[in-house]
mmCIF file of the N, C-alpha and C atoms, coordinates in Angstrom:
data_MODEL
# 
_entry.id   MODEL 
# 
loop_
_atom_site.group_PDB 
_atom_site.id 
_atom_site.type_symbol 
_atom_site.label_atom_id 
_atom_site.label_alt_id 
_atom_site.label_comp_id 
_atom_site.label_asym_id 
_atom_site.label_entity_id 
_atom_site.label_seq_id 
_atom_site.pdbx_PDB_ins_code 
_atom_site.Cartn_x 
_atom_site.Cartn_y 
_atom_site.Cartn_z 
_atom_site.occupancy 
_atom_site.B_iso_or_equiv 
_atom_site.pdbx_formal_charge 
_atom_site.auth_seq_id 
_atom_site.auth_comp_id 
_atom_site.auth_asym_id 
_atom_site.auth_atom_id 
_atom_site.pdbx_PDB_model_num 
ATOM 1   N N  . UNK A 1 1  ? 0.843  -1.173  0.000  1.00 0.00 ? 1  UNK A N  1 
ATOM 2   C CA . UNK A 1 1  ? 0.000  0.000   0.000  1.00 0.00 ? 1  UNK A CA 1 
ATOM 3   C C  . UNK A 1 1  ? 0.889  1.236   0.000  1.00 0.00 ? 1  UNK A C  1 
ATOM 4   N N  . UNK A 1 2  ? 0.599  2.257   -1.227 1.00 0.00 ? 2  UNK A N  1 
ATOM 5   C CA . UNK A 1 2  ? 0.953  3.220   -1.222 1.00 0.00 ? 2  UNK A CA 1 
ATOM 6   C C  . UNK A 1 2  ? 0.689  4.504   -0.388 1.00 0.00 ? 2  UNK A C  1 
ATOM 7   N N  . UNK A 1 3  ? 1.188  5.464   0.641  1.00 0.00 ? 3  UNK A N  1 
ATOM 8   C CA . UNK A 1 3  ? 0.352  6.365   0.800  1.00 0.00 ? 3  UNK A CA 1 
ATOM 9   C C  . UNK A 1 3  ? 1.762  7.686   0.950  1.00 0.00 ? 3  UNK A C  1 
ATOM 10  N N  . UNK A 1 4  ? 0.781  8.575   -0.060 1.00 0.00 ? 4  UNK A N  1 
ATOM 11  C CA . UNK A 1 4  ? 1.780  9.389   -0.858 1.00 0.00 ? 4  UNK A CA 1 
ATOM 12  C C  . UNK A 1 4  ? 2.756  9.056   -1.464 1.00 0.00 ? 4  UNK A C  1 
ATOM 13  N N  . UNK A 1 5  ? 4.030  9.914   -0.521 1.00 0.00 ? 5  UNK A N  1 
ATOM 14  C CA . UNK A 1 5  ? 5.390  9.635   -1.339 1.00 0.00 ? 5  UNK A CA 1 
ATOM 15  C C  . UNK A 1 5  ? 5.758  8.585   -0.752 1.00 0.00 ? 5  UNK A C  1 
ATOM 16  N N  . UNK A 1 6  ? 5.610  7.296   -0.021 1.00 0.00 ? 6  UNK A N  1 
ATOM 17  C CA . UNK A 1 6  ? 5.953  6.451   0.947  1.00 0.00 ? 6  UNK A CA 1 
ATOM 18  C C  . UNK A 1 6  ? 5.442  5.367   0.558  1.00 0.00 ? 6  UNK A C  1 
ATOM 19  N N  . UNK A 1 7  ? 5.956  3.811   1.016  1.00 0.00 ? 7  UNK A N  1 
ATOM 20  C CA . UNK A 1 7  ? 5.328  2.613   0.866  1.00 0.00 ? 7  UNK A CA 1 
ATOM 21  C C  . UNK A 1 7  ? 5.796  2.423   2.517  1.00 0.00 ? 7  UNK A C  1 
ATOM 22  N N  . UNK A 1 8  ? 4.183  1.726   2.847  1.00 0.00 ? 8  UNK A N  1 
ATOM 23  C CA . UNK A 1 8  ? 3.825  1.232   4.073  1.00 0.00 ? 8  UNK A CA 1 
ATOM 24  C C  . UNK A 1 8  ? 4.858  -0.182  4.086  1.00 0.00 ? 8  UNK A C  1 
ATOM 25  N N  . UNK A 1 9  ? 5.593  -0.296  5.180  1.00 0.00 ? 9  UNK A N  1 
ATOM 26  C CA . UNK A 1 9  ? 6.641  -1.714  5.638  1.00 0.00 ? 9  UNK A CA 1 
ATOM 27  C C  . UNK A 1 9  ? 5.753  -2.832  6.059  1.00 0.00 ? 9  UNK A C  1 
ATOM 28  N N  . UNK A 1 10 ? 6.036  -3.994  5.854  1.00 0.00 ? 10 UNK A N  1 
ATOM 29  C CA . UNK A 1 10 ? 5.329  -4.706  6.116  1.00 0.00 ? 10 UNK A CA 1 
ATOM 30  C C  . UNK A 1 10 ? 5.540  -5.553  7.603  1.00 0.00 ? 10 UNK A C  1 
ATOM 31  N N  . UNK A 1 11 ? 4.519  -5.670  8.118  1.00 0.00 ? 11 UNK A N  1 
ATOM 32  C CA . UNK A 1 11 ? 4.449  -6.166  9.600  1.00 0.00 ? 11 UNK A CA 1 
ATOM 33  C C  . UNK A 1 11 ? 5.713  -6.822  10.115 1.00 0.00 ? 11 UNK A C  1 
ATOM 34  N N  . UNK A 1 12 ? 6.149  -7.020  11.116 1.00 0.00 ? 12 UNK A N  1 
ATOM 35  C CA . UNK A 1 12 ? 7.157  -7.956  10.874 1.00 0.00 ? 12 UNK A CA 1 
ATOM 36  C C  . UNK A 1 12 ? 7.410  -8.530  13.037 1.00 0.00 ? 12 UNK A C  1 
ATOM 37  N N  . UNK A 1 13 ? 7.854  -9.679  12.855 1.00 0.00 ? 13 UNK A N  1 
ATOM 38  C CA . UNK A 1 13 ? 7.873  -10.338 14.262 1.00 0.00 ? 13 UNK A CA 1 
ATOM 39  C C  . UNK A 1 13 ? 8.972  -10.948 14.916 1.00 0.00 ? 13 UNK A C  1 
ATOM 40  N N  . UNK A 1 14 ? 9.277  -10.282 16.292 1.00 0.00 ? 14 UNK A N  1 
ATOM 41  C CA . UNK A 1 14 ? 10.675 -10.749 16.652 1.00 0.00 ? 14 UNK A CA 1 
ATOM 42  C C  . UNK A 1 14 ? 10.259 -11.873 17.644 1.00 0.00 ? 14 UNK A C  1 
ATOM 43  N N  . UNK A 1 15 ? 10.226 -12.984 17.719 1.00 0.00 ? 15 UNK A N  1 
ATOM 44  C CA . UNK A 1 15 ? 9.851  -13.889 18.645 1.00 0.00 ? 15 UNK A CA 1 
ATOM 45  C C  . UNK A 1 15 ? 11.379 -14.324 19.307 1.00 0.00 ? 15 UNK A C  1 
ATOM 46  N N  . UNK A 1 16 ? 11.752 -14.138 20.482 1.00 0.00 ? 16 UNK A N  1 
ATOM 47  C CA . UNK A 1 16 ? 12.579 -14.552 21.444 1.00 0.00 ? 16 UNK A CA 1 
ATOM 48  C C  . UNK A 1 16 ? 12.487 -16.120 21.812 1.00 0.00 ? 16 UNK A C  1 
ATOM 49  N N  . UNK A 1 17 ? 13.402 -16.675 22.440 1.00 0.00 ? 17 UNK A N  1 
ATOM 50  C CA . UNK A 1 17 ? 13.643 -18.392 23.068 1.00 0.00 ? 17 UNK A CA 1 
ATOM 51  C C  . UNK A 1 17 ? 12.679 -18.000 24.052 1.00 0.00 ? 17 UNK A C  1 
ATOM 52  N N  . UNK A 1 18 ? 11.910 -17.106 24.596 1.00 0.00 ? 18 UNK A N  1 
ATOM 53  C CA . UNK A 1 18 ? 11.387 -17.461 26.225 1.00 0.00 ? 18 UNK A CA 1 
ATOM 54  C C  . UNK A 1 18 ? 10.143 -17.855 25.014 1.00 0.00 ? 18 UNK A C  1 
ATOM 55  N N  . UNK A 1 19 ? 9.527  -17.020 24.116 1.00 0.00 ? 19 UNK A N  1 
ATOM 56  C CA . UNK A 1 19 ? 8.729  -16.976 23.889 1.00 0.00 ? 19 UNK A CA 1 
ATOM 57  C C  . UNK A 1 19 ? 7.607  -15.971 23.730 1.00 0.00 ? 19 UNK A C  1 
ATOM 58  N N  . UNK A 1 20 ? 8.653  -14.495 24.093 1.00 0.00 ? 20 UNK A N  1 
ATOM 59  C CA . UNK A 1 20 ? 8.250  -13.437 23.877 1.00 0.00 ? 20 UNK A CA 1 
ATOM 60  C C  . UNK A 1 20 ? 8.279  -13.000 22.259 1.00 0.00 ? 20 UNK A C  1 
ATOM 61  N N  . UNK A 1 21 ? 6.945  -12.111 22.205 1.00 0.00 ? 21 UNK A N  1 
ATOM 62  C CA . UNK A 1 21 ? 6.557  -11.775 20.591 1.00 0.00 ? 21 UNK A CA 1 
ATOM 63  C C  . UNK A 1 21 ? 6.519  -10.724 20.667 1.00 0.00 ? 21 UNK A C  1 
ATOM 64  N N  . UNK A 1 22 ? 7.429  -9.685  19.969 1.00 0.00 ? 22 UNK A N  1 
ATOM 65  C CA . UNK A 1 22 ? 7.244  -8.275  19.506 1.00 0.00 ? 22 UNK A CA 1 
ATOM 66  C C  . UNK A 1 22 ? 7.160  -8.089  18.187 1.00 0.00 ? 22 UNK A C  1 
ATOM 67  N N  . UNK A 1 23 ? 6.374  -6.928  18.362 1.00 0.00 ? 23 UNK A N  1 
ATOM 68  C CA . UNK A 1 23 ? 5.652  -7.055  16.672 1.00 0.00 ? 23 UNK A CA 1 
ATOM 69  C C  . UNK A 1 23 ? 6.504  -5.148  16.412 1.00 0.00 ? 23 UNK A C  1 
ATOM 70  N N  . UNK A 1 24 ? 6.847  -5.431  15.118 1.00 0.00 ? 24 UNK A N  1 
ATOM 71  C CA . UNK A 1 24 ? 7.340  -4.136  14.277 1.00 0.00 ? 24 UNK A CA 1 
ATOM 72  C C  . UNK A 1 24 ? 7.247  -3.992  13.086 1.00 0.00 ? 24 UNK A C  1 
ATOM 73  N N  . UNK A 1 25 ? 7.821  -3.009  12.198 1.00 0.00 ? 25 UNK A N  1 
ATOM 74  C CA . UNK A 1 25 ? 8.058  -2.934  10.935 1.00 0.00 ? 25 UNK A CA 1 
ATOM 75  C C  . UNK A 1 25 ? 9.039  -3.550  10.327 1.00 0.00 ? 25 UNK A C  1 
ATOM 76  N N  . UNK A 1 26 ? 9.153  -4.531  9.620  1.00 0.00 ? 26 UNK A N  1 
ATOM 77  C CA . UNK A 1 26 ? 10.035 -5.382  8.333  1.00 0.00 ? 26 UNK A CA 1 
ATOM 78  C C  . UNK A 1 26 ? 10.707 -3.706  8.164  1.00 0.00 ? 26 UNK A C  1 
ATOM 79  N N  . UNK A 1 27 ? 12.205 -4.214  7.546  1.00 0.00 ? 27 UNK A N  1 
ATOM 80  C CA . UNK A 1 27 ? 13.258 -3.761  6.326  1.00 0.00 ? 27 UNK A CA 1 
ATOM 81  C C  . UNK A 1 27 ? 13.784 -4.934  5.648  1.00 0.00 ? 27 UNK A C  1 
ATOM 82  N N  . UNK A 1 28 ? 14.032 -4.257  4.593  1.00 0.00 ? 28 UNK A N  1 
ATOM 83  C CA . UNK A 1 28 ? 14.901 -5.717  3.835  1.00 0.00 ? 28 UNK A CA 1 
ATOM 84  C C  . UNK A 1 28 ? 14.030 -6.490  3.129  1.00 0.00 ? 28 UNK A C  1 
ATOM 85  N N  . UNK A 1 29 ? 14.579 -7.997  3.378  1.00 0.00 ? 29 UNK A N  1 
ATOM 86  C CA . UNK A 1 29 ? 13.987 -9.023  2.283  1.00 0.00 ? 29 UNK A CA 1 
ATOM 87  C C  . UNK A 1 29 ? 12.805 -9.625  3.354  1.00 0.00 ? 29 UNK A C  1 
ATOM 88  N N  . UNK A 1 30 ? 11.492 -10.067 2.608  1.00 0.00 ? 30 UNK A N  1 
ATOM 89  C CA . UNK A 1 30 ? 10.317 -11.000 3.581  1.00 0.00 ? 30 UNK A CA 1 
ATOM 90  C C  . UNK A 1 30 ? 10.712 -12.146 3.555  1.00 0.00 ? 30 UNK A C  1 
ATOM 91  N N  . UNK A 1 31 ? 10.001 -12.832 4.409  1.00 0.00 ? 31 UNK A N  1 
ATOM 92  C CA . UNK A 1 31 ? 10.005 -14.261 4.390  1.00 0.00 ? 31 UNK A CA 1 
ATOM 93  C C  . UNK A 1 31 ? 10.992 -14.269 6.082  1.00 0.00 ? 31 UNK A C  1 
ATOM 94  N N  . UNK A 1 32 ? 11.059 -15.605 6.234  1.00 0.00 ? 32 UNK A N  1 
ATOM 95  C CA . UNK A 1 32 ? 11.010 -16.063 7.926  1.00 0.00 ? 32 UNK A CA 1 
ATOM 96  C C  . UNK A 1 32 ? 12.861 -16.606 7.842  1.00 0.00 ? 32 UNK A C  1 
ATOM 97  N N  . UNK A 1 33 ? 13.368 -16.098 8.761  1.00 0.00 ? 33 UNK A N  1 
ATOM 98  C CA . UNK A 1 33 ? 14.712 -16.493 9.795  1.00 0.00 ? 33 UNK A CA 1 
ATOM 99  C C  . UNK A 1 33 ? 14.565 -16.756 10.455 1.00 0.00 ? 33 UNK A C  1 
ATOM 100 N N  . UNK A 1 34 ? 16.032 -17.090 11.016 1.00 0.00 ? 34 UNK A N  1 
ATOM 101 C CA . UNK A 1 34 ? 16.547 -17.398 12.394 1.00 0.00 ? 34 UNK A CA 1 
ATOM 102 C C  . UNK A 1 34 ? 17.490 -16.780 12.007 1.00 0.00 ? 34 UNK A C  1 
ATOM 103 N N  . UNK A 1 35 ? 18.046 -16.007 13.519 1.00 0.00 ? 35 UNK A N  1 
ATOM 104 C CA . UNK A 1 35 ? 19.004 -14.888 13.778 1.00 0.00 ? 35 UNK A CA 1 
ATOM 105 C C  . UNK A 1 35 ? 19.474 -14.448 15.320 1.00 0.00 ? 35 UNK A C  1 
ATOM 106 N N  . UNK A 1 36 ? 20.773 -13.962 15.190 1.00 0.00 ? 36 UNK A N  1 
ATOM 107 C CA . UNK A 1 36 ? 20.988 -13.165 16.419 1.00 0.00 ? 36 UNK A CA 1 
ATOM 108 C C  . UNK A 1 36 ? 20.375 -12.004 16.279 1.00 0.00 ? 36 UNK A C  1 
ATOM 109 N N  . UNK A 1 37 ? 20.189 -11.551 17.959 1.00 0.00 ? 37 UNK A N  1 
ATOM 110 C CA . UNK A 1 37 ? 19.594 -10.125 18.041 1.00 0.00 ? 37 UNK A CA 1 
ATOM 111 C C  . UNK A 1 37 ? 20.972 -9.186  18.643 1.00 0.00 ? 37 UNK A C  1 
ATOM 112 N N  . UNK A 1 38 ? 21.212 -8.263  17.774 1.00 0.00 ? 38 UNK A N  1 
ATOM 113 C CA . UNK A 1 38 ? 22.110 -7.223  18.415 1.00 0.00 ? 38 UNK A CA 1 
ATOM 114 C C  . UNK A 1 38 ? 21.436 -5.936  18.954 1.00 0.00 ? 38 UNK A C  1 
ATOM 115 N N  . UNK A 1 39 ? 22.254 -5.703  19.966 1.00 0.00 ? 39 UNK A N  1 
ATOM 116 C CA . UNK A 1 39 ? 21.439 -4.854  21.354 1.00 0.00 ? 39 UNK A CA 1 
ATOM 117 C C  . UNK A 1 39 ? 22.989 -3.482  21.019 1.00 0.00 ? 39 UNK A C  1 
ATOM 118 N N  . UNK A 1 40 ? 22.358 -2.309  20.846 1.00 0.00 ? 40 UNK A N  1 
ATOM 119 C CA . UNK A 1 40 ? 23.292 -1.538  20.950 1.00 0.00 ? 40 UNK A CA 1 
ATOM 120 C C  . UNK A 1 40 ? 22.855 -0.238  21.434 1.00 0.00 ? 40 UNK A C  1 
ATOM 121 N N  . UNK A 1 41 ? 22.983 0.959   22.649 1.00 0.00 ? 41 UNK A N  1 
ATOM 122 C CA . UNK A 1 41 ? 22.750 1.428   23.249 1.00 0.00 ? 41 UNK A CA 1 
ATOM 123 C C  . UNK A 1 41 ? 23.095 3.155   22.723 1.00 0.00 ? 41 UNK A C  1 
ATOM 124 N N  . UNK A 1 42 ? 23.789 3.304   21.391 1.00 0.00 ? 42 UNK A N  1 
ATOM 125 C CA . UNK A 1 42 ? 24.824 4.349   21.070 1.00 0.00 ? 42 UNK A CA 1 
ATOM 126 C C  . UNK A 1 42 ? 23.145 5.257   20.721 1.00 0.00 ? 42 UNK A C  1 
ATOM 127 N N  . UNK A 1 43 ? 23.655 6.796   20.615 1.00 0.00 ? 43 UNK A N  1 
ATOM 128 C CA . UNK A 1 43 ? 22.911 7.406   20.358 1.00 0.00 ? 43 UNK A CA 1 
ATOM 129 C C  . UNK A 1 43 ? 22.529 8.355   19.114 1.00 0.00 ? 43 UNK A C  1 
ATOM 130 N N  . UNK A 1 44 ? 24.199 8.127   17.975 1.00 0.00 ? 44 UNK A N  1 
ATOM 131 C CA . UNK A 1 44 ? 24.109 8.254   17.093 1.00 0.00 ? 44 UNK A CA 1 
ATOM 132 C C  . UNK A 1 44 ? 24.676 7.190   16.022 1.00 0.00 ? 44 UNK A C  1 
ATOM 133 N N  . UNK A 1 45 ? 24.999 6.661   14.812 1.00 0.00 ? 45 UNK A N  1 
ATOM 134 C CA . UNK A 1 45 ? 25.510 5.662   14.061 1.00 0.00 ? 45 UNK A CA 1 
ATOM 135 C C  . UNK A 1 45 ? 25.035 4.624   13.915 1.00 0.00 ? 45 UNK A C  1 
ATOM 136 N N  . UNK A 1 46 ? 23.707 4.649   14.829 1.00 0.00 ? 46 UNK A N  1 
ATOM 137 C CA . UNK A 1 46 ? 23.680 2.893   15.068 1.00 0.00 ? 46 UNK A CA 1 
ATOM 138 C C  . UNK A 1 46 ? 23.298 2.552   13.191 1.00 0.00 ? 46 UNK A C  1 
ATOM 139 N N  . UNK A 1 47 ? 23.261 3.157   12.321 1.00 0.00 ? 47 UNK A N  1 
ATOM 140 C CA . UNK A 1 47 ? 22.738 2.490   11.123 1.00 0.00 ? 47 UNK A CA 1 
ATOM 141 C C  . UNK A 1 47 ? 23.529 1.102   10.837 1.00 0.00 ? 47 UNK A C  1 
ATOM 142 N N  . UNK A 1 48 ? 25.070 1.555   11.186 1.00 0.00 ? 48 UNK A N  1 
ATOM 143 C CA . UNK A 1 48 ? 26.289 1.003   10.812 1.00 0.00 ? 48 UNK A CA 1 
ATOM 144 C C  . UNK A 1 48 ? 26.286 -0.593  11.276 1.00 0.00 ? 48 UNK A C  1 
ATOM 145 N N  . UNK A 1 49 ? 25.801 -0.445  13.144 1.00 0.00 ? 49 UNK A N  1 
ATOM 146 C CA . UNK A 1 49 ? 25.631 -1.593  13.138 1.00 0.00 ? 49 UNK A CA 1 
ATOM 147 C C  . UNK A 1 49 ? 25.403 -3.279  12.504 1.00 0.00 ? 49 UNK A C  1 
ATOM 148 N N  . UNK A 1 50 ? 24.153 -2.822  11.240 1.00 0.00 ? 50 UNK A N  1 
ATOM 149 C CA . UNK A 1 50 ? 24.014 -3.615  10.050 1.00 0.00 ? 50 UNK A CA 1 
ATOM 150 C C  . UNK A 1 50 ? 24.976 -4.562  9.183  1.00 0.00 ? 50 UNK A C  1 
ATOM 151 N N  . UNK A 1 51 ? 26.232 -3.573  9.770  1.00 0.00 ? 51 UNK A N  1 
ATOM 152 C CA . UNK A 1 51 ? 27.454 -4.494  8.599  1.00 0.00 ? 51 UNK A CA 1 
ATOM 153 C C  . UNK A 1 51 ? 28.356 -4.407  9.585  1.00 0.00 ? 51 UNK A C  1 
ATOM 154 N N  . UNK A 1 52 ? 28.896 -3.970  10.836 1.00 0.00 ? 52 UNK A N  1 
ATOM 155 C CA . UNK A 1 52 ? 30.082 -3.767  11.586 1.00 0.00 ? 52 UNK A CA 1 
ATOM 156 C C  . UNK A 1 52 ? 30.054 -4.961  11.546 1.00 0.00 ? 52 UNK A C  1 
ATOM 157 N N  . UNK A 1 53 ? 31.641 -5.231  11.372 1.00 0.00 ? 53 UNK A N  1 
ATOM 158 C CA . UNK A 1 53 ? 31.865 -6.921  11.888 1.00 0.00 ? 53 UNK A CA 1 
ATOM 159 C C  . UNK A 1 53 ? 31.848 -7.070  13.088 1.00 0.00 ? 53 UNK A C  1 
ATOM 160 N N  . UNK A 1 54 ? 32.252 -6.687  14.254 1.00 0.00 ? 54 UNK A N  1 
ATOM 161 C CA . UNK A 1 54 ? 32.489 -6.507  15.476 1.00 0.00 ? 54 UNK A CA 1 
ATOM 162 C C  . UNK A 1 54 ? 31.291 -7.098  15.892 1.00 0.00 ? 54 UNK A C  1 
ATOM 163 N N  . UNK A 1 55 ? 29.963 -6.919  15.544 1.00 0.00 ? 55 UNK A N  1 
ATOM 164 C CA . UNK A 1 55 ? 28.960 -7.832  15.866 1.00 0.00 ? 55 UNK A CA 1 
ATOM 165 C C  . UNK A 1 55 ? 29.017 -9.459  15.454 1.00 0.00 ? 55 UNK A C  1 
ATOM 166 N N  . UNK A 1 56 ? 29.523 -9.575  14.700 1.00 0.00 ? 56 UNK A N  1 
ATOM 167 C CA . UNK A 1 56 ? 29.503 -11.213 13.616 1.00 0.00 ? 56 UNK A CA 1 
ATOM 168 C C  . UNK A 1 56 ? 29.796 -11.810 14.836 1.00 0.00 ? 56 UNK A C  1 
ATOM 169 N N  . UNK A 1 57 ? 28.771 -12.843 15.369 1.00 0.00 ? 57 UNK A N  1 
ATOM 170 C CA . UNK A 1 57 ? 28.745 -14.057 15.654 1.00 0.00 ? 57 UNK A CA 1 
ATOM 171 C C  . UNK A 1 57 ? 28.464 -14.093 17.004 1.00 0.00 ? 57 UNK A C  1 
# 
């Protein structure tokens, strides 16, 4: 769905090991993973996060 200059993101769900479900907006490609979650606290750059290796693994 278009609205204006913008396309609406599509739903998207972080389900945790306890079994907690948070619901947000998708980026990127759809369809279902498995993944680490990176936690980063900075208050500017975090875009970078995305590719820093320093997160890998």
């Amino acid at each position: 769905m278009t609205q204006g200059w913008t396309r609406e993101k599509p739903t998207a769900l972080l389900v945790l090991a306890d079994g907690t479900v948070i619901e947000g907006k998708g980026i990127g490609a759809t369809g279902r993973v498995q993944a680490e979650v990176c936690f980063n606290t900075a208050l500017t750059g975090y875009q970078e996060i995305l590719t820093d290796p320093s997160y890998l693994g």
